[in-house]
C-alpha positions in Angstrom: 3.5 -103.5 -19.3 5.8 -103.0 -16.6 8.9 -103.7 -18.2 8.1 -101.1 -21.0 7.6 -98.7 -18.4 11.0 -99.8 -16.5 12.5 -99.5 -19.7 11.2 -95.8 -20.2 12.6 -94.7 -16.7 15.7 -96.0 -17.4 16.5 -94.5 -20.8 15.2 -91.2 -19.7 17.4 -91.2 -16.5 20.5 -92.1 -19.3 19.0 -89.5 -22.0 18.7 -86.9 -18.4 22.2 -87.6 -17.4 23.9 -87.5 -20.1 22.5 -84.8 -21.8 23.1 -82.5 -18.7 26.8 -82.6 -19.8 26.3 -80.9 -23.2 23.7 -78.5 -22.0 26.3 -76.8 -19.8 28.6 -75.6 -23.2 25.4 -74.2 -24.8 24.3 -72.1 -22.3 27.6 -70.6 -22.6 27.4 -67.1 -25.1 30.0 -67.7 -27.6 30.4 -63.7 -28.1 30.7 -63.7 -24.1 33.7 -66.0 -24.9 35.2 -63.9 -28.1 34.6 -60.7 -25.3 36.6 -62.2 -23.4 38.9 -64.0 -25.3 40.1 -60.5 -26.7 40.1 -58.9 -23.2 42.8 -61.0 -21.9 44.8 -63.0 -24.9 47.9 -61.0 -26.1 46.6 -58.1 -28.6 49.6 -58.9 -31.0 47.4 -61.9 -32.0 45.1 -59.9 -33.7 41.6 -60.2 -33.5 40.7 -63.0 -36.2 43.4 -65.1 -34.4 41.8 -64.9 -31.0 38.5 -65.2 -31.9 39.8 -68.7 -33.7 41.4 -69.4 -30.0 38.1 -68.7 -28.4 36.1 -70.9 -30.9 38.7 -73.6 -30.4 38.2 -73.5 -26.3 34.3 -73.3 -26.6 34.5 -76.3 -29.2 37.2 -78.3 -26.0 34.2 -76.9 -24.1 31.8 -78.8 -25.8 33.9 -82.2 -25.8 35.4 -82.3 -22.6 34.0 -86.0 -21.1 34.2 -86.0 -17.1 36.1 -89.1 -16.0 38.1 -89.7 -19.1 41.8 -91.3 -18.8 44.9 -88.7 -19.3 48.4 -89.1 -20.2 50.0 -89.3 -16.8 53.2 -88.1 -18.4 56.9 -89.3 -18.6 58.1 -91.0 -15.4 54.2 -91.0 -13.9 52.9 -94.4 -14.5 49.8 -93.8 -12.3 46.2 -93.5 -13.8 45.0 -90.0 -14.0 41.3 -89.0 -15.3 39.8 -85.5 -16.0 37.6 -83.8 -13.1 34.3 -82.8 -13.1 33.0 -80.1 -16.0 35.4 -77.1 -15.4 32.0 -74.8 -17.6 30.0 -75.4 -14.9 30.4 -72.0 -13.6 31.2 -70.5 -17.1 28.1 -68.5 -17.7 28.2 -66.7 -14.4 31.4 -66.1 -14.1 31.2 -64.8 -17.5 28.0 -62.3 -16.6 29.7 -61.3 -13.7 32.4 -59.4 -16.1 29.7 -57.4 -17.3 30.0 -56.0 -21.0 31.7 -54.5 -22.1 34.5 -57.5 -20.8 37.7 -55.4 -19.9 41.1 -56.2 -18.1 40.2 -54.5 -15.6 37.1 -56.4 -14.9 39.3 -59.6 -15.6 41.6 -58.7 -13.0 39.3 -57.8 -10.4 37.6 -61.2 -11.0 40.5 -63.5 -11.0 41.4 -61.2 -7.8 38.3 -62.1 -6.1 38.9 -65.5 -6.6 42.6 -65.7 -5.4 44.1 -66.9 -8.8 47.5 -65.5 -8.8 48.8 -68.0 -11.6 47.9 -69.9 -14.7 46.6 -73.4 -14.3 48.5 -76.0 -16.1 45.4 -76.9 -18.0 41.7 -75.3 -17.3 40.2 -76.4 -13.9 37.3 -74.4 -13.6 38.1 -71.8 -10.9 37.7 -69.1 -13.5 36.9 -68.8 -17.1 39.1 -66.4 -18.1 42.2 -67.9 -16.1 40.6 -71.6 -17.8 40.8 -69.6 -21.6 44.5 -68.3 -20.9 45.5 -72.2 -19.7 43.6 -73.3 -22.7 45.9 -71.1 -25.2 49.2 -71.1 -23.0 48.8 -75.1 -22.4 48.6 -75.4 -26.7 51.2 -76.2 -29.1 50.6 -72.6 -30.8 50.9 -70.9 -27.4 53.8 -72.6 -26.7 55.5 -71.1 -30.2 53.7 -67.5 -29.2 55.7 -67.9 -26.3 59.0 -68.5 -27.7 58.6 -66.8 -30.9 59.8 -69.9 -32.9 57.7 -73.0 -34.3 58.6 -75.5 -32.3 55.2 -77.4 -32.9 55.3 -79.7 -30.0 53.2 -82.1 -30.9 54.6 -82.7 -34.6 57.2 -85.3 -35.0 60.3 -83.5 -37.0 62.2 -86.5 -37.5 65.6 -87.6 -37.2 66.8 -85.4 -40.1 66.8 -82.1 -38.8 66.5 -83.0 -34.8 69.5 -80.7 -34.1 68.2 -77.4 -36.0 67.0 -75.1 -33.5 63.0 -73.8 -34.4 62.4 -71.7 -37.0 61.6 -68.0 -35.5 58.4 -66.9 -35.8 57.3 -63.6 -37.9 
């Protein structure tokens, strides 16, 4: 008798701490994100194509793993893991906007919080400065940057290595 009841503590302690993780994307609003993700990504995208960048950080949202090893880069042989669930403030931050979201709203927000610059990759200091990391840090906002297709992370092969990247329409 006691050992089942061990057993039951136990597996709702793993069941409770591992299920805090995903409860954090859901209580995220998804149109809160799209709201947003229009607000402060380039309108030359086009709405359809932010909308697809905002569904694509909510999904990195939902499958970001706390602790997990990194690629510590060329020339950086040392260990590096991800921090601590950068959504954990997402839903305030988020309702703190207000709706409609606007630039200005955005700006006054990542004012507030003293983010003057892009993070290399999302750190959770603010959602919306998280969302532009999120896009900017990508292979496609790498080529929106450049205006050519320089698909960092396809291999092109040998055979045309020294052709520049196609320009972008």
């Amino acid at each position: 008798m006691q050992r089942r009841s061990f057993f039951k503590t136990i597996s709702s302690g793993v069941v409770a701490f591992f299920g805090a993780g995903r409860s954090r994307a859901q209580e995220i609003s998804a149109d809160a994100i799209h709201e947003l993700a229009a607000a402060v990504l380039p309108g030359s995208l086009g709405r359809e194509r932010t909308e697809k960048i905002a569904d694509s950080f909510i999904q990195w949202i939902r499958d970001y793993k706390p602790g997990a090893q990194i690629s510590s880069g060329y020339g950086h042989p040392r260990t590096q893991v991800t921090g601590p669930y950068p959504s954990a403030h997402y839903a305030e931050q988020l309702s703190a906007l207000g709706s409609p979201i606007t630039r200005d709203s955005v700006a006054r927000a990542l004012d507030t919080a003293h983010i003057d610059r892009i993070p290399q990759r999302p750190n959770g200091n603010h959602v919306a400065a998280d969302l532009l990391a999120f896009f900017y840090g990508s292979s496609d906002g790498e080529d929106f940057l450049y205006g050519a297709a320089i698909r960092r992370g396809d291999c092109r092969g040998l055979e045309n290595s020294a052709q520049r990247p196609a320009r972008l329409a």
